[in-house]
C-alpha positions, -999 to 999 in steps of 0.1 A, spaced: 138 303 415 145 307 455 113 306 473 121 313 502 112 350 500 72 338 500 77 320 537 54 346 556 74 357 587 52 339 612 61 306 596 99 313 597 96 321 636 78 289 642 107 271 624 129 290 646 111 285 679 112 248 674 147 249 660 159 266 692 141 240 717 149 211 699 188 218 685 217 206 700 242 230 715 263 222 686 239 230 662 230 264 677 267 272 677 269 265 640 238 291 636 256 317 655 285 313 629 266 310 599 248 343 613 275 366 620 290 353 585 261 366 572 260 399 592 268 420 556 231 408 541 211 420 572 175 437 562 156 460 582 119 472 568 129 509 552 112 538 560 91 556 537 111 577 509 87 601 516 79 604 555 38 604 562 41 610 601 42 648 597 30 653 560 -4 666 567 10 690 588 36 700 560 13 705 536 -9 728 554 23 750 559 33 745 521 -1 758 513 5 787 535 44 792 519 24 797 487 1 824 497 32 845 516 51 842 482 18 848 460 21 886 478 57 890 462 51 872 430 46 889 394 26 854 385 -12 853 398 -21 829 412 15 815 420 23 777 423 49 757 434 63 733 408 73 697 415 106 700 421 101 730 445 70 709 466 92 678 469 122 701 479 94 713 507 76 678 518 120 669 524 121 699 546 119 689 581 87 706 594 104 730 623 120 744 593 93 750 575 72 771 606 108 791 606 96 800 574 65 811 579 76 839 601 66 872 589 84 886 561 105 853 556 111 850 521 117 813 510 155 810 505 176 787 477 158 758 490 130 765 465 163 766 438 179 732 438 185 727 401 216 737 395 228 720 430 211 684 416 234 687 385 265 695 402 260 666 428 245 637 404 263 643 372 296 634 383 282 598 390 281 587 356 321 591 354 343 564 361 370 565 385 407 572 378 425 584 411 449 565 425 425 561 458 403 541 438 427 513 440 425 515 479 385 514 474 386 481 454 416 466 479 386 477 509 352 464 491 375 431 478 373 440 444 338 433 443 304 451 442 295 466 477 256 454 470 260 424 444 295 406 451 297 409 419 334 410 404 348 435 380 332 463 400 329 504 384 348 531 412 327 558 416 326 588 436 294 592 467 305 632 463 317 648 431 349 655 430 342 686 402 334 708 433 364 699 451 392 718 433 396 746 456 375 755 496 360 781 480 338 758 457 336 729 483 321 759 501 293 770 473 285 732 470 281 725 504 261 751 514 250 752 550 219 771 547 206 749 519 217 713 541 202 724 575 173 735 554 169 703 541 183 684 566 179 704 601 203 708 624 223 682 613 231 698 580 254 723 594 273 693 608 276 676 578 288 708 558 312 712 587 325 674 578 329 678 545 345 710 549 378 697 565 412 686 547 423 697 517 410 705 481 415 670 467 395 656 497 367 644 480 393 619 461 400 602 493 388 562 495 362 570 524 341 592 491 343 557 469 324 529 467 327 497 442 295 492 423 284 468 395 288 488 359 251 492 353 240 496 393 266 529 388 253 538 362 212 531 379 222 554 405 234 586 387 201 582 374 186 584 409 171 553 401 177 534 441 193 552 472 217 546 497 203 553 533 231 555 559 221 540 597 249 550 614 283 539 622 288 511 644 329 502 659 342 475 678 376 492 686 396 480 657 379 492 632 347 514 622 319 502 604 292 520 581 255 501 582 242 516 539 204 508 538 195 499 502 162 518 485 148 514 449 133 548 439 104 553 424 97 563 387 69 583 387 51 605 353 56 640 370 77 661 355 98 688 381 83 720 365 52 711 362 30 733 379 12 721 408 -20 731 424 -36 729 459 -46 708 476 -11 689 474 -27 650 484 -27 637 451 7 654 439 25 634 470 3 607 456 16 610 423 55 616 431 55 585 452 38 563 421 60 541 408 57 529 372 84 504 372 79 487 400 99 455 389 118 464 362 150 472 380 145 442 403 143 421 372 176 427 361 192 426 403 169 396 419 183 395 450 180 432 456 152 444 475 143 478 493 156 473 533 188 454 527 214 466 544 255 461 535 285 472 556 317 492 548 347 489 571 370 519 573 400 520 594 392 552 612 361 568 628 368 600 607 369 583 570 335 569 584 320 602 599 326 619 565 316 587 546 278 593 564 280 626 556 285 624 520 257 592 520 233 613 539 239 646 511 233 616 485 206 605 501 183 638 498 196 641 465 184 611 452 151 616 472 145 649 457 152 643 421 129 610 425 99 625 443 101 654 417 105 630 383 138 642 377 149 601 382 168 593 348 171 630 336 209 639 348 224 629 313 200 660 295 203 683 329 176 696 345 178 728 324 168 715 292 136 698 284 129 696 317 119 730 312 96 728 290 62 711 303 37 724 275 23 751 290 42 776 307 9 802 312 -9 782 334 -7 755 361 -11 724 364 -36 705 386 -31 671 402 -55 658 378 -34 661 351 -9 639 361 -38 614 361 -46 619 326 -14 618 310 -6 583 297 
């Protein structure tokens, strides 16, 4: 077993201190190599799946987004479900003042069913277009996250919606991105907008992946985070931040009640912590992995279609709809037990 993941960072600083007052020029030189062939397996501490710097104040204008609606609701009192409060704690919070206005009614952001199928369902399909040999020549034939050989090609964006403009259009929505995405969704649906119908079966909307880590992540069970795109004139270069997910017990129409502490509490709980880990050792929640593309336009709409993925995953996570995509979310899903009533944070607690 490597150990070296226990070495507490202070420790591996001292080792590096003395190392750089006591090595030879030659030595360091050999570091600097052995570094930048390394530069694919750089980490970086990941930020919260769910962002706690603003949530307080999110919640205090969810809880007023439930009264405005309980006015135009036949259902007193009227709740938000799971799906609907995590769709709303993703929501940047400018957004969700906008909605606060008087006589703002909530739009499709408080609907994203339907738009979680479309997006994650595709996932679980293997590849067959003829780009996906141009994927596998770019990754090396390898798994973008494991190295492993005999990689799965699969799809960031589906390419069900991709037929025609008209439904790359209804997919991509703009209101429903810069909703959950501020401004930068509009520049994103703007991105993904361009070419032609068959864009979405271009290389820079593939990536190779291990059989079962393709399969993991139609299930919503890690994330890909993207940090950016970094060139050095030759070539362009997309920095993926890897996230495990969590599992939680909620379930995405379950009924939730005010106040909303607990229900974050309870979508963040994860209760398989080191199940997936078990299977993927060296896989851990901050690692970050490169993809080179030759132009800066296959990478500008390789981020875009990693950051849509990204709030996907997120939302069908947060909301316990992780692992659900081969049923569809309007199945079971639907059914929680009780439709008459809600459901307070405490339940969650209860169930086993």
């Amino acid at each position: 077993m490597d150990e070296t993941s226990d070495i507490s960072d202070s420790a591996i600083l001292a080792n590096v201190t003395a190392f750089l007052a006591q090595g030879t020029e030659s030595q360091k030189k050999q570091l600097c190599t052995f570094l930048r062939a390394q530069s694919s397996y750089m980490y970086s501490a990941p930020n919260a799946i769910l962002p706690t710097e603003e949530l307080a104040v999110k919640l205090g204008s969810i809880e007023e987004l439930r009264k405005n609606e309980e006015q135009w609701s036949f259902q007193k009192p009227f709740h938000f479900s799971y799906i609907q409060l995590a769709t709303l704690c993703l929501t940047p919070t400018e957004t969700l003042k906008e909605f606060l206005h008087p006589k703002q009614f909530l739009p499709s952001v408080l609907y994203p069913e339907h738009w979680l199928n479309i997006r994650m369902g595709p996932l679980r399909h293997l590849m067959s277009h003829s780009n996906s040999g141009l994927c596998k020549l770019r990754d090396q034939r390898t798994c973008i996250l494991t190295k492993a050989a005999n990689p799965d090609v699969c799809r960031i964006m589906p390419s069900s919606v991709a037929e025609n403009k008209a439904e790359i259009s209804a997919f991509i929505t703009p209101v429903f991105l810069s909703d959950l995405l501020g401004r930068s969704g509009y520049k994103i649906g703007r991105i993904l907008l361009r070419g032609t119908p068959n864009t979405f079966e271009e290389s820079w909307n593939m990536i190779c992946l291990h059989p079962l880590l393709r399969m993991w992540w139609s299930e919503c069970l890690f994330g890909l985070k993207c940090l950016g795109v970094d060139s050095n004139g030759e070539h362009f270069t997309v920095k993926i931040q890897f996230h495990w997910m969590p599992m939680n017990s909620v379930r995405p129409h379950q009924l939730v009640e005010p106040p909303y502490d607990k229900a974050t509490s309870a979508m963040l709980e994860s209760m398989a912590s080191d199940v997936q880990e078990g299977y993927f050792h060296g896989l851990k929640s901050g690692q970050i992995f490169e993809i080179q593309l030759p132009s800066e336009e296959d990478a500008e709409k390789m981020k875009a279609a990693l950051d849509v993925q990204w709030v996907a995953v997120r939302l069908a996570a947060l909301s316990g709809a992780a692992r659900s995509w081969e049923w569809g979310l309007g199945n079971d899903l639907y059914d929680d037990g009780d439709d008459d009533g809600a459901y307070s944070t405490s339940d969650v607690e209860d169930e086993e």
